[in-house]
N, C-alpha and C positions, 0 to 999 in steps of 0.2 A: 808698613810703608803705605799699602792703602790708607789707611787712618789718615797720617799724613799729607796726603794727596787729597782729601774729599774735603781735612779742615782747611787745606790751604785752599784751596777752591773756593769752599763755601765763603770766604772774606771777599768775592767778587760777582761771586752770581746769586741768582735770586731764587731765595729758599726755597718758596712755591714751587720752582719747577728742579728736574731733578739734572742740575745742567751737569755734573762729572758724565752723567752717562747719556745725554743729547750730546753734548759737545760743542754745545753755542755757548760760549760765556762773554756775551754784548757786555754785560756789566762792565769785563775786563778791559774793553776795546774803549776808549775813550774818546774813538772820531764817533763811532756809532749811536745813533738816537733812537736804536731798535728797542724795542720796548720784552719783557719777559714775554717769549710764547703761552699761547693758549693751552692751557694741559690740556684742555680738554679736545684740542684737536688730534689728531693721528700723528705720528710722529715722524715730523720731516724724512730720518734716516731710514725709517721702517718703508714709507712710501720710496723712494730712492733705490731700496733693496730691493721692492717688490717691483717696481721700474726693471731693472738692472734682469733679475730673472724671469723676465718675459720678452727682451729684448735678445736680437739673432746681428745686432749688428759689430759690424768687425773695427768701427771706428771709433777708438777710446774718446776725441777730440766732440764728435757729436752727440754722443752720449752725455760726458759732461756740460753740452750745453744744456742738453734736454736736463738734464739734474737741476743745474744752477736755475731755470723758470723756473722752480717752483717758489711761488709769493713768501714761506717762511724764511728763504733763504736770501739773506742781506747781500747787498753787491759786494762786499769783503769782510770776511771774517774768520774763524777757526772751523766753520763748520764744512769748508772747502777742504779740512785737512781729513776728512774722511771721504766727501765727496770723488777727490781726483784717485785715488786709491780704489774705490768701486768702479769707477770709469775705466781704469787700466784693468781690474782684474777681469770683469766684464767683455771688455773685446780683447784678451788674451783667451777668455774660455770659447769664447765663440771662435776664434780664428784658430782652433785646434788645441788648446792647454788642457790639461790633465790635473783638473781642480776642479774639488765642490765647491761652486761657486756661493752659496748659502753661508758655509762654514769660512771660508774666505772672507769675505765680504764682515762676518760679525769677528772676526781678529783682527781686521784691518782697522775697522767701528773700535775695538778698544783699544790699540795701538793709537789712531790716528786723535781720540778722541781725550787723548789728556796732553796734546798739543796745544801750550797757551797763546792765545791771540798773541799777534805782533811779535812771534818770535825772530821773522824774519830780521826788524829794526833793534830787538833787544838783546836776541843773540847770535845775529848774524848768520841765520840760515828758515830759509822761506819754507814754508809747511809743503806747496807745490813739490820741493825737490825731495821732501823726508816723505809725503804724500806717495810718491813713485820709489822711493828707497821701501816701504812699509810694503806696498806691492809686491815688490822681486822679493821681501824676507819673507813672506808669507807661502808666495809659491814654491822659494826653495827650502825652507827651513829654514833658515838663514838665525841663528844667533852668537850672542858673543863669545861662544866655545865653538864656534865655526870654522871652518880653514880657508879653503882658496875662496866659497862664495860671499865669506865676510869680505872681502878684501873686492869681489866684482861690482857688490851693492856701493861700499864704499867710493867707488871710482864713481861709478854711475850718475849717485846722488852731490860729488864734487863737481864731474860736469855738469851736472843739472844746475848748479849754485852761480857756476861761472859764467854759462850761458846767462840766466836772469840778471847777475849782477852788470852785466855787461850794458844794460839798457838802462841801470843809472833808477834813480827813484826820483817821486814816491812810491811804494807799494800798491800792485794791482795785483789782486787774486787773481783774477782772469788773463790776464798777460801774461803773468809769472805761470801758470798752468796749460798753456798754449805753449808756451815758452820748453817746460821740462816736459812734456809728456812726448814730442816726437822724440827727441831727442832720446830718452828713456824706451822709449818702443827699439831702438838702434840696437838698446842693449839686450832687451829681450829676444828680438831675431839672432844676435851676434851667441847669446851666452844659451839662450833657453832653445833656440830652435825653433820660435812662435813667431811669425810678421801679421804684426795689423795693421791695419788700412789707415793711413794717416792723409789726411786731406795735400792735396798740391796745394793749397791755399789757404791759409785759416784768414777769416774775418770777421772782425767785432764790429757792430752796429748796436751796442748800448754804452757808448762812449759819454754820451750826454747824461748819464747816470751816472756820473764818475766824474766829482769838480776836481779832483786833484791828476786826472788824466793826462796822460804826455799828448795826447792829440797826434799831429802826424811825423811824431818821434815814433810812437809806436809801431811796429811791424804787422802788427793786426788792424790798424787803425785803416780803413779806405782811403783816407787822403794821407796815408804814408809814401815819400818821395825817398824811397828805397830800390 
């Protein structure tokens, strides 16, 4: 199945670099003019990881903003589908969870990381909401010979879908993940017994990065008349 997985990959991303296990497959995205990363720089997710276990803060929402700066990482694309998963497990550990956060973090990296761009448009579910379902299966064990926490993930990662759908497209990473992650944090305090700190307010001020942006349809947007 691996096999499988690395050939069908490889008909999209760029052989130089080793995108099955970055997880940026630009190739794949067809709005992106991102060009192949630099090997020879440090590795977005490696830098992110070592971010994430140096950080004491209990707010999933700010943490992935600090992630989403860094310059390798495009204003949308697959590599948010590990990104918001680090963010969640990150201020779940600090606000009291009972996880290596190391070990965490690289099964969420290989789960999250053979997520194909534009699955949201192609198969009708946003990486944002599987991004926080990847989270809660991580910390609880969670798989499909599972009992009751297959069935809590599952809810979790539907409201997370229903919320985002609700605001209508095009697709924004950063919306769609502002969007699922309080929402998701709801379920971790309700099922896990962990509250993290979610902003009274999120807002976006790199809107003008984003020509297909809802502007102030958006709930994140400063001039949203909500």
């Amino acid at each position: 199945m691996t096999h499988i997985l690395q050939k069908h990959y490889e008909q999209y991303h760029c052989r130089k670099s080793n995108y099955l296990n970055h997880g940026i497959n630009h190739r794949f995205m067809t709005d992106l003019k991102d060009v192949c990363p630099d090997t020879d720089k440090p590795d977005v997710f490696q830098r992110a990881m070592n971010f994430c276990l140096s950080s004491d803060s209990r707010d999933p929402i700010k943490i992935l903003k600090i992630l989403m700066k860094d310059p390798d990482v495009p204003f949308h694309g697959p590599v948010h589908h590990s990104l918001v998963p680090f963010a969640v497990l990150t201020a779940y550990k600090n606000s009291g969870g009972d996880i290596n956060l190391a070990e965490a973090m690289e099964k969420a990296h290989k789960r999250g990381s053979i997520i194909p761009a534009a699955v949201c448009g192609h198969w009708g579910a946003c990486g944002a909401a599987l991004g926080c379902g990847i989270a809660f299966s991580v910390i609880t064990n969670d798989g499909p010979l599972a009992g009751d926490v297959w069935s809590k993930d599952q809810i979790m990662v539907s409201d997370c879908l229903s919320e985002i759908a609700g605001y209508g497209g095009p697709r924004c990473c950063k919306r769609d993940a502002y969007l699922a992650i309080p929402l998701a944090a709801e379920y971790f305090k309700e099922y896990l017994g962990v509250e993290m700190e979610i902003p009274e307010k999120i807002k976006c001020y790199v809107s003008e990065n984003n020509p297909v942006c809802l502007k102030e349809v958006c709930p994140f947007n400063p001039n949203h008349k909500g």
